[in-house]
N, C-alpha and C positions, 0 to 999 in steps of 0.2 A: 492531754488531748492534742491531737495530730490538726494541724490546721491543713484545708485545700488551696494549691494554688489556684484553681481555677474560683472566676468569678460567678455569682449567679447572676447577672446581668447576662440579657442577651447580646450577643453578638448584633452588629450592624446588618450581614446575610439576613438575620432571621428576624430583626426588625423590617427590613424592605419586603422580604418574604410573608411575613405575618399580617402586615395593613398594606398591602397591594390594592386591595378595591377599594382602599379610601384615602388613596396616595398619589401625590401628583407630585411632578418636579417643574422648577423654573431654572432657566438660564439663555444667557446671550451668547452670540456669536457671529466672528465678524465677517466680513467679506467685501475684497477689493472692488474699485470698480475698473473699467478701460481708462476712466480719466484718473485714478490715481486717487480715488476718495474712500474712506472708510464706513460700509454701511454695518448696521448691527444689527443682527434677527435675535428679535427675542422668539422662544418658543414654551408653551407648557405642555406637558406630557402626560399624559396620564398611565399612572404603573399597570394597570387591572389588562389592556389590553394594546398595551406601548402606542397608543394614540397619541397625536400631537392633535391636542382640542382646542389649541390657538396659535399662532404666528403671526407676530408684524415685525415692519422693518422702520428702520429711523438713523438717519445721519448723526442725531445729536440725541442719545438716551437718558434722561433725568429721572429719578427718583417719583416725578410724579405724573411721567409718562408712562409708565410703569407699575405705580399703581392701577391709573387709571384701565390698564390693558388687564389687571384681574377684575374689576368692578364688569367690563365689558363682559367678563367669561363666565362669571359666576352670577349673576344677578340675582336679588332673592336669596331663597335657602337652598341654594344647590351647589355651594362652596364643597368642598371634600372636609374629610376630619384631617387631614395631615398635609401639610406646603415643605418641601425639600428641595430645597434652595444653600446657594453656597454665600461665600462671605464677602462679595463682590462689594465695594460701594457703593453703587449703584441701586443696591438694595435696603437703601440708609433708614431713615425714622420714616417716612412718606409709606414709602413700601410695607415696612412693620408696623407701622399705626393703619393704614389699610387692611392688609391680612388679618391682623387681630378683630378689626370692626367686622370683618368678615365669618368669624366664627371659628377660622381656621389655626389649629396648632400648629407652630414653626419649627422645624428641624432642620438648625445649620449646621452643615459639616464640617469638618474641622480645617485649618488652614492648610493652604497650599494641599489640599486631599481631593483631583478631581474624580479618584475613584470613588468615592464617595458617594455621587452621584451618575453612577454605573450608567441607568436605563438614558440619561438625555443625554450621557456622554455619547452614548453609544450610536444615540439618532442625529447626532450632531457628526457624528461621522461617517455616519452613512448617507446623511446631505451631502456632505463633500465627496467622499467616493465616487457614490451613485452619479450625482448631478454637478455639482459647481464645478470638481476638478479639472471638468471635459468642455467649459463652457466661458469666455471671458463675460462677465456679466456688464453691462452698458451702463444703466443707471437702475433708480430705485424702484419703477414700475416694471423695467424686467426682470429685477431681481422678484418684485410680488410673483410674476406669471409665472416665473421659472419655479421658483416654490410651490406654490398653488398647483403645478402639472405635476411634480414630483409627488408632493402627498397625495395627491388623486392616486399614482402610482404606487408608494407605500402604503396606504388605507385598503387597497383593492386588491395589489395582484404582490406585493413582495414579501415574501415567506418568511416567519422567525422562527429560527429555534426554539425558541422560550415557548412560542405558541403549536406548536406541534406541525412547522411547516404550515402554519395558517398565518396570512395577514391580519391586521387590525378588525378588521372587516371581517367577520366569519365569513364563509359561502363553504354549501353544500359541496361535498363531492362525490360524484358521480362513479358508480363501478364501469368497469371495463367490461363492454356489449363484447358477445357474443366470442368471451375465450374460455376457453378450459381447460383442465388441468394437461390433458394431452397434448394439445396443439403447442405446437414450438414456436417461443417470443419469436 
């Protein structure tokens, strides 16, 4: 009997692709200040419509500052079925005894893999394109407002591939008054 190389395990694609509506990702990321201080945003994401359904920011990030920032997001029974998160320290026993009381299954990527975590990679650098790269940030309250204006921005009006040129945010749109097939763009 001929054995197949390939595995019946799904691939990692068609894991993120298959539980999208009950998949959220966490992760940090840092950003200088004009005084030369290291701020950290954390953010969580959610897969289903590449929303970010949380962000804080913090000089000094612990384990149980961090927790605490999913108890704030989930309260109740309204945690997702899946937390995809990478293998940061930051993410120690505080964070996994948390998630866990929470209901939610943990799926950590594997080391040094931040592909792994595709969709917050992805928002995490479109924060800095979009906004930070073009901005020196002052301290921690501009760094809030300066987020806070951009996700208004991403939530509303900036277009993803993945969502068919739709933001976060569905809205309607509108056909094009009064052209037809003759009249010349």
């Amino acid at each position: 009997m001929q054995r197949s190389n390939k595995s019946s395990c799904q691939t990692w694609l068609t894991f993120l692709n298959n539980h999208t509506n009950c998949l959220i990702s966490i992760d940090f990321f840092t950003v200088p200040t004009a005084h030369f201080r290291v701020l950290y945003v954390f953010i969580i994401l959610s897969h289903h419509r590449r929303e970010i359904i949380h962000f804080n920011v913090t000089e000094h990030p612990t384990a149980e500052w961090t927790a605490q920032q999913l108890v704030e997001v989930f309260p109740f029974d309204s945690a997702p079925r899946y937390l995809l998160r990478d293998r940061d320290a930051i993410n120690g026993g505080k964070v996994q005894q948390r998630i866990r009381s929470l209901g939610i299954k943990e799926v950590v990527t594997a080391p040094r893999s931040p592909w792994h975590n595709p969709y917050c990679e992805r928002v995490i650098g479109s924060c800095r394109r979009d906004c930070l790269d073009h901005v020196i940030v002052l301290h921690e309250r501009h760094l809030r407002k300066l987020l806070r204006e951009y996700l208004s921005y991403y939530h509303t009006c900036r277009t993803h591939s993945s969502l068919n040129k739709d933001p976060p945010e569905s809205r309607p749109v509108e056909p094009v008054q009064g052209r037809t097939e003759d009249s010349n763009p």
